[in-house]
N, CA and C atoms as a LAMMPS dump frame, in Angstrom:
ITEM: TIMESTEP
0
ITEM: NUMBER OF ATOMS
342
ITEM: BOX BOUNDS ff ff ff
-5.0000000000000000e+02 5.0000000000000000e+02
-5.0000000000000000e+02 5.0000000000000000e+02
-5.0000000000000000e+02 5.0000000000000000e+02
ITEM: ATOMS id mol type element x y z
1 1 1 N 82.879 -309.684 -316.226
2 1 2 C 83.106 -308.897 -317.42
3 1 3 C 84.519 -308.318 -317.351
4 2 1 N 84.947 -308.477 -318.302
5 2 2 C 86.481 -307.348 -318.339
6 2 3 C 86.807 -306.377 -319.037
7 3 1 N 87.337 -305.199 -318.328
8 3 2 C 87.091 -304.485 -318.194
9 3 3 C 88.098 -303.892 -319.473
10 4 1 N 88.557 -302.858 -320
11 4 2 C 89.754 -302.009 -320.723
12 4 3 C 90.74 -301.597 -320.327
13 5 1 N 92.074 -301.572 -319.894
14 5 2 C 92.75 -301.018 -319.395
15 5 3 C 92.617 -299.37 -319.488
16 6 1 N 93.216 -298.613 -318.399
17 6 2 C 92.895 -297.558 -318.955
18 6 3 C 94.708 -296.73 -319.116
19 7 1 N 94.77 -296.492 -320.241
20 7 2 C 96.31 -295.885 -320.902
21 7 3 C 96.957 -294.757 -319.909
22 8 1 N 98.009 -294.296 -319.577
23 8 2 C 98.939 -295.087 -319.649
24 8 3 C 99.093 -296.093 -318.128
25 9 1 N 98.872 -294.952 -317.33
26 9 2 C 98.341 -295.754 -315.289
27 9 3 C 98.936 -297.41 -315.54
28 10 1 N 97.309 -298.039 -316.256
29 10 2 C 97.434 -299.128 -316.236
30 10 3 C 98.493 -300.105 -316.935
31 11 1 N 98.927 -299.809 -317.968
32 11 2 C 100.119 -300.225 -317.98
33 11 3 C 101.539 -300.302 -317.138
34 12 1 N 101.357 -299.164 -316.591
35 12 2 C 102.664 -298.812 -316.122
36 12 3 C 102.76 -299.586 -314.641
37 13 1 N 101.415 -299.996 -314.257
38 13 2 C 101.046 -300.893 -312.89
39 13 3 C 101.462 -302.214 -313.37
40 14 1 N 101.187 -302.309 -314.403
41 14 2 C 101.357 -303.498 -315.038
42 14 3 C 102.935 -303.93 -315.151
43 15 1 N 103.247 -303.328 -315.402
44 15 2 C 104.699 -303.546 -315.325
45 15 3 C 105.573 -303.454 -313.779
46 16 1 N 104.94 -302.453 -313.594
47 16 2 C 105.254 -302.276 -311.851
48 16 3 C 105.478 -303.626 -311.186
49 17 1 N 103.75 -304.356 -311.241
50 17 2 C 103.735 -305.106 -310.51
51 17 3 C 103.614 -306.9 -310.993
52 18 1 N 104.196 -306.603 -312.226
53 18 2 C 104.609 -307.676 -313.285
54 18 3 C 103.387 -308.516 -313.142
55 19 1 N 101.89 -307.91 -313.52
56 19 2 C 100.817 -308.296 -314.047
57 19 3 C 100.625 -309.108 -315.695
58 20 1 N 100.754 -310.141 -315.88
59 20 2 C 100.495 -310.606 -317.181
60 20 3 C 98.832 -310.612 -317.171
61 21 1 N 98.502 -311.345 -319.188
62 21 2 C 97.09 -310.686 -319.192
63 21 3 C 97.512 -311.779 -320.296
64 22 1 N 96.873 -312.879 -320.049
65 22 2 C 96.125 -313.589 -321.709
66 22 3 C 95.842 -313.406 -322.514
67 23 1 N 94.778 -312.251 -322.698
68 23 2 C 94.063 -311.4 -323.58
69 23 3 C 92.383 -311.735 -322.849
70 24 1 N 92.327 -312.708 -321.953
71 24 2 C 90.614 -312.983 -320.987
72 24 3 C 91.239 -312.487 -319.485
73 25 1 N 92.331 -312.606 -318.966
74 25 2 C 92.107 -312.385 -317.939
75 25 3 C 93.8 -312.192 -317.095
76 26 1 N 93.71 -311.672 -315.819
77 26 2 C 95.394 -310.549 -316.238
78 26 3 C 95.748 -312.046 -314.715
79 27 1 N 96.283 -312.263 -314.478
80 27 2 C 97.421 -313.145 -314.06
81 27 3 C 98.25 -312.566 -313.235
82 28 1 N 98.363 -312.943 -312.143
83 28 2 C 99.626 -312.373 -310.828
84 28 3 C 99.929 -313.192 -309.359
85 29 1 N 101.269 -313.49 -309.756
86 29 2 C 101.395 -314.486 -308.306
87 29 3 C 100.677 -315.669 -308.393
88 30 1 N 100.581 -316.735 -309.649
89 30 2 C 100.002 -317.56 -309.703
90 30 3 C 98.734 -317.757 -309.545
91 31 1 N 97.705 -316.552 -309.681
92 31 2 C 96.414 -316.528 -309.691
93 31 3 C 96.039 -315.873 -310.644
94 32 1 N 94.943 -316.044 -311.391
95 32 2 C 93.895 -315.51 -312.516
96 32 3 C 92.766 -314.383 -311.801
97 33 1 N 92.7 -313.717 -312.176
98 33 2 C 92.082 -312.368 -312.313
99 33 3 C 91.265 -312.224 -313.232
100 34 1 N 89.875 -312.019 -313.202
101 34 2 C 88.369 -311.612 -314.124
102 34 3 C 88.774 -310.05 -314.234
103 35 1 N 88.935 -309.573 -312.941
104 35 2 C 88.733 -308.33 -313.643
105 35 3 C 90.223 -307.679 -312.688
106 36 1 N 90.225 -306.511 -313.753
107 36 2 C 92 -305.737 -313.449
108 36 3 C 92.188 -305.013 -312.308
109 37 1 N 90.809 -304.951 -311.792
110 37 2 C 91.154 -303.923 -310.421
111 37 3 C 91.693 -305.294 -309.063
112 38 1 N 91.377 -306.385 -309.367
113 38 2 C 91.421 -307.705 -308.466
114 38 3 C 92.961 -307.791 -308.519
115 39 1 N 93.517 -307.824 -309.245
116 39 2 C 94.845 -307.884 -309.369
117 39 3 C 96.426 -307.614 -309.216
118 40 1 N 95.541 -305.935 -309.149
119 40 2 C 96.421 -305.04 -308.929
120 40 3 C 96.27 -304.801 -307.663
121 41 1 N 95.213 -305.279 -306.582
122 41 2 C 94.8 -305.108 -304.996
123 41 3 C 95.509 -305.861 -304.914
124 42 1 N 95.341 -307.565 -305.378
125 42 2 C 96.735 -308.102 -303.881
126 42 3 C 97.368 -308.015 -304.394
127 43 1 N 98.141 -307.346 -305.526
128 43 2 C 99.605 -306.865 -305.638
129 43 3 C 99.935 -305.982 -305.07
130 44 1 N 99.448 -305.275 -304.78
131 44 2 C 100.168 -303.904 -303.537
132 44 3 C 99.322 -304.958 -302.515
133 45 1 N 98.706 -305.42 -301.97
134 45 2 C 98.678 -306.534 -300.353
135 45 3 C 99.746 -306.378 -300.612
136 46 1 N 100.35 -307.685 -301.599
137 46 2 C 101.131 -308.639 -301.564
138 46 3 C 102.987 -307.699 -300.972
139 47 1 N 102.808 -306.556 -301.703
140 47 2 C 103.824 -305.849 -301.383
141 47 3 C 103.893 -304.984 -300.043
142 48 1 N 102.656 -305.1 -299.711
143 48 2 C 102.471 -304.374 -298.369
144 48 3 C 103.339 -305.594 -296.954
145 49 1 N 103.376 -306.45 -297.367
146 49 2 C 103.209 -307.864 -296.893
147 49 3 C 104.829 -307.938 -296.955
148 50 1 N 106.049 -307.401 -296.647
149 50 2 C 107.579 -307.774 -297.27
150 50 3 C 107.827 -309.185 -297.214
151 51 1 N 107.418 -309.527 -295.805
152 51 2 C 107.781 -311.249 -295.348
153 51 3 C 106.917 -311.905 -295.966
154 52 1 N 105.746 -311.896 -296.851
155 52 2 C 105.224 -312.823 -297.883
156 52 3 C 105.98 -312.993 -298.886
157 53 1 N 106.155 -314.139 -299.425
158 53 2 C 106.997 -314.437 -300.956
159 53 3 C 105.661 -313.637 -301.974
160 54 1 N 106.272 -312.892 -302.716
161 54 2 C 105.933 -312.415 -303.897
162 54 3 C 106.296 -312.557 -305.567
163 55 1 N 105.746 -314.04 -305.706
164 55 2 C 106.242 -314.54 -306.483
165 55 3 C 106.021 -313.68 -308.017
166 56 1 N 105.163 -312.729 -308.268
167 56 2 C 104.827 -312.213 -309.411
168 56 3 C 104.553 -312.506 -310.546
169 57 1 N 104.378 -312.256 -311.996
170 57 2 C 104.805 -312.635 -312.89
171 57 3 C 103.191 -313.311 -313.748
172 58 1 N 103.214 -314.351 -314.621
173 58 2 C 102.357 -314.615 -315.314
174 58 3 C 101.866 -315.964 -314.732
175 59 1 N 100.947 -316.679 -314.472
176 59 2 C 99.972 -317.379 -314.011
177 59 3 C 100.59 -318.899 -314.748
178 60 1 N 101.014 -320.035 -314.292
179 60 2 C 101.592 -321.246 -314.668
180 60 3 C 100.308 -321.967 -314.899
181 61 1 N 99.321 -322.355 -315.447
182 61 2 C 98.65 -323.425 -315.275
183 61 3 C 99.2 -324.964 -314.998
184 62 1 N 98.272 -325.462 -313.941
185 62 2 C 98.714 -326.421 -313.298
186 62 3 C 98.373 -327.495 -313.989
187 63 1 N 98.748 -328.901 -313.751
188 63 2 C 98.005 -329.966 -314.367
189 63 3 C 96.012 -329.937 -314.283
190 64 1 N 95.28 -330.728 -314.724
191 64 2 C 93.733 -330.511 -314.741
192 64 3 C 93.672 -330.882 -313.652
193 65 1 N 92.531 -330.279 -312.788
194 65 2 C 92.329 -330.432 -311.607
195 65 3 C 91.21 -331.788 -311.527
196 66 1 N 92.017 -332.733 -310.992
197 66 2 C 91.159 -334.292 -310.264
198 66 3 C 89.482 -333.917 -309.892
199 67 1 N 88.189 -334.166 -309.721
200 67 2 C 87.263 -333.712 -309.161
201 67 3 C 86.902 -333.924 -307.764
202 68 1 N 86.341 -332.963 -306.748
203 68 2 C 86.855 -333.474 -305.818
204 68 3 C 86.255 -334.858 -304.783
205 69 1 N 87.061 -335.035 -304.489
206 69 2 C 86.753 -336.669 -303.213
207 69 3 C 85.542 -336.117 -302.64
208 70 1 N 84.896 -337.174 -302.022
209 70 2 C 83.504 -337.378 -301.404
210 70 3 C 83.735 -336.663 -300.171
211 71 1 N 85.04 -336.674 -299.762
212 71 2 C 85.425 -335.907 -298.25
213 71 3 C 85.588 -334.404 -298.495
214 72 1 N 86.173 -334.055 -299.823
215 72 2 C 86.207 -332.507 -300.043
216 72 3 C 85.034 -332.115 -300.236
217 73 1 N 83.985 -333.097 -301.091
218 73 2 C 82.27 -332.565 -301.366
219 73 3 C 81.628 -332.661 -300.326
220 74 1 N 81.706 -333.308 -298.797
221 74 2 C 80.974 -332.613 -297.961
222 74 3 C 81.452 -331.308 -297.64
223 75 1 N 82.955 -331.148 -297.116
224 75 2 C 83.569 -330.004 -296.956
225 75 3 C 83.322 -328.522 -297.724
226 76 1 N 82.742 -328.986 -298.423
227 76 2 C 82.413 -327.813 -299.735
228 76 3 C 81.004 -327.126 -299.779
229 77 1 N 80.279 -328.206 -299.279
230 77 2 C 78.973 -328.059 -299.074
231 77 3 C 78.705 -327.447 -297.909
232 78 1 N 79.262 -327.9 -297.239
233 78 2 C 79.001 -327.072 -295.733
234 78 3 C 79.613 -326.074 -295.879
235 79 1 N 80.327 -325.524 -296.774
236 79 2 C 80.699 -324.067 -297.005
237 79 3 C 80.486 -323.265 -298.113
238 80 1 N 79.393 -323.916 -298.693
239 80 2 C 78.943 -323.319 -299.909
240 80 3 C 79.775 -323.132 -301.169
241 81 1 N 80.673 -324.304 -301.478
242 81 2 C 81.877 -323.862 -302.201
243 81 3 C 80.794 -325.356 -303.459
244 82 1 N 81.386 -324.697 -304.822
245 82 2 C 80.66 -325.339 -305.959
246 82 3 C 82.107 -325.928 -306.812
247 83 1 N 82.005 -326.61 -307.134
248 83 2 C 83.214 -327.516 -308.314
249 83 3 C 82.261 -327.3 -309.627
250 84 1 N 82.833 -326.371 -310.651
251 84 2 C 82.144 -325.963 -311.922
252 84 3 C 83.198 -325.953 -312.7
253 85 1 N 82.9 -326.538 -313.841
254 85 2 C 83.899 -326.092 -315.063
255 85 3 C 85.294 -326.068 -314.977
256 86 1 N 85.91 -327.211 -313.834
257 86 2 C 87.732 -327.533 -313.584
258 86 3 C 87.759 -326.417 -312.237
259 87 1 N 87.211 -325.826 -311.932
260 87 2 C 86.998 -324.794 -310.936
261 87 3 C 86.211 -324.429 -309.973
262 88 1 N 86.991 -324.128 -308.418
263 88 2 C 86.09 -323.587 -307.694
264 88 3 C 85.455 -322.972 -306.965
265 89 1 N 84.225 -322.445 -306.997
266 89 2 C 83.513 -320.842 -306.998
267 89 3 C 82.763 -321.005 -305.188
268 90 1 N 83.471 -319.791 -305.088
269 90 2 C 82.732 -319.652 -303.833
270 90 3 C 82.074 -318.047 -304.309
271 91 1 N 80.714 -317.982 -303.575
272 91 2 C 80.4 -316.896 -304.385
273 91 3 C 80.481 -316.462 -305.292
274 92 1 N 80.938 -315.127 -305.755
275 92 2 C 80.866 -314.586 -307.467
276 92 3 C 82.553 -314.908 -307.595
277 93 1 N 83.029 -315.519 -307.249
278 93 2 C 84.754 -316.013 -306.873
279 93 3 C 84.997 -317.186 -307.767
280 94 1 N 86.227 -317.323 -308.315
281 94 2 C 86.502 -318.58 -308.949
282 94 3 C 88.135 -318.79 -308.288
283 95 1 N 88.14 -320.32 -307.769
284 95 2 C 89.807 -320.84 -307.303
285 95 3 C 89.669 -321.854 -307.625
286 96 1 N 91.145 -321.753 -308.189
287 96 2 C 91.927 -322.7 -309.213
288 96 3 C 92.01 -324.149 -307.471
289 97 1 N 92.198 -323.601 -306.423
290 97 2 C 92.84 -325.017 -305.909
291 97 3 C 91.55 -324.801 -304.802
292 98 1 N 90.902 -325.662 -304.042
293 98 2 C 89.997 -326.251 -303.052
294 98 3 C 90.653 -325.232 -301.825
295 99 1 N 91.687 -325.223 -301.468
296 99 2 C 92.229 -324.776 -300.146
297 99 3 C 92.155 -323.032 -300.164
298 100 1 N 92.077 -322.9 -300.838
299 100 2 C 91.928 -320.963 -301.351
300 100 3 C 90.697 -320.629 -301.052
301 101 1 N 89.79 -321.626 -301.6
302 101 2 C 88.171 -321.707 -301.671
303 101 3 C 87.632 -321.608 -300.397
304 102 1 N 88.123 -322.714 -299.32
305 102 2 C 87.798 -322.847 -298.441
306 102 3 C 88.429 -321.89 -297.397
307 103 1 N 89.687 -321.027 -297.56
308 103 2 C 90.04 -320.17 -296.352
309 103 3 C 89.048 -318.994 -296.904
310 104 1 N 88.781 -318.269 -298.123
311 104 2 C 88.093 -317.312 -298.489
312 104 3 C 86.379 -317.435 -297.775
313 105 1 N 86.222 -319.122 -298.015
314 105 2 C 85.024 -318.731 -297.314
315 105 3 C 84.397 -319.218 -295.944
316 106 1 N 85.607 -320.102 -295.343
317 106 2 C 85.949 -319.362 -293.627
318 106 3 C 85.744 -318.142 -293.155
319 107 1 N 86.375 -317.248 -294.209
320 107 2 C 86.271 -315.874 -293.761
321 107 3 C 85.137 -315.17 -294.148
322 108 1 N 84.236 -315.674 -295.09
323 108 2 C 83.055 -314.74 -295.304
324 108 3 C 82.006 -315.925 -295.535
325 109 1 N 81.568 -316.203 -294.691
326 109 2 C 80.76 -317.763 -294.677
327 109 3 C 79.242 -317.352 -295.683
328 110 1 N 78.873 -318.204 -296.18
329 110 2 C 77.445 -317.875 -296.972
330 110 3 C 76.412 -317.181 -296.021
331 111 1 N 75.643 -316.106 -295.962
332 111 2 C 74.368 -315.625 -295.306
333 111 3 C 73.352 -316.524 -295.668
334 112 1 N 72.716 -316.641 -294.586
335 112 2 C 71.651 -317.511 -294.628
336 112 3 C 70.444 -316.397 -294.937
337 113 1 N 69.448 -317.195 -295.912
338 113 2 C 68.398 -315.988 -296.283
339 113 3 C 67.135 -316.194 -295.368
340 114 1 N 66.642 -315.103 -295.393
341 114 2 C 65.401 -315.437 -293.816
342 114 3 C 64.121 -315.69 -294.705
């Protein structure tokens, strides 16, 4: 769901941290953002970070994403990662590229339910 900005704060972050916004969803450092608080976190990471490139700015869409190879769909599976709708979701998560998908959920692997 997305959310409202809230006047003036959020603007002024917005500009700060050269957040663009579609009018569905706010854009930073070449990634898409559902909701505005996501955005503005790894933008201060990202600035916390000096020796990371901080590329900023509004979100490029890339060419359509290929679906993935039989070698990325085991890889995916064994990590619980889903290819939906040009996109892919690990958890309540959506990444634009396979390799994002898969370090995010290296790091927080699916719980197994008892």
């Amino acid at each position: 769901m997305n959310q409202k900005l809230q006047q003036p704060e959020d603007e002024r972050q917005m500009t700060e941290f050269s957040i663009g916004r579609d009018g569905l969803r706010y854009h930073y450092n070449g990634y898409r953002y559902d909701k505005w608080q996501d955005a503005v976190a790894y933008a201060r990471l990202m600035r916390d970070r000096p020796w990371q490139a901080d590329a900023g700015g509004s979100f490029v869409p890339s060419k359509k994403l290929a679906p993935p190879t039989e070698k990325e769909l085991a890889q995916m599976a064994s990590l619980g990662i889903r290819f939906d709708g040009g996109v892919y979701r690990f958890g309540d998560f959506r990444y634009d590229k396979l390799a994002d998908a898969v370090n995010y959920a290296k790091r927080d692997p699916p719980r197994q339910e008892d």
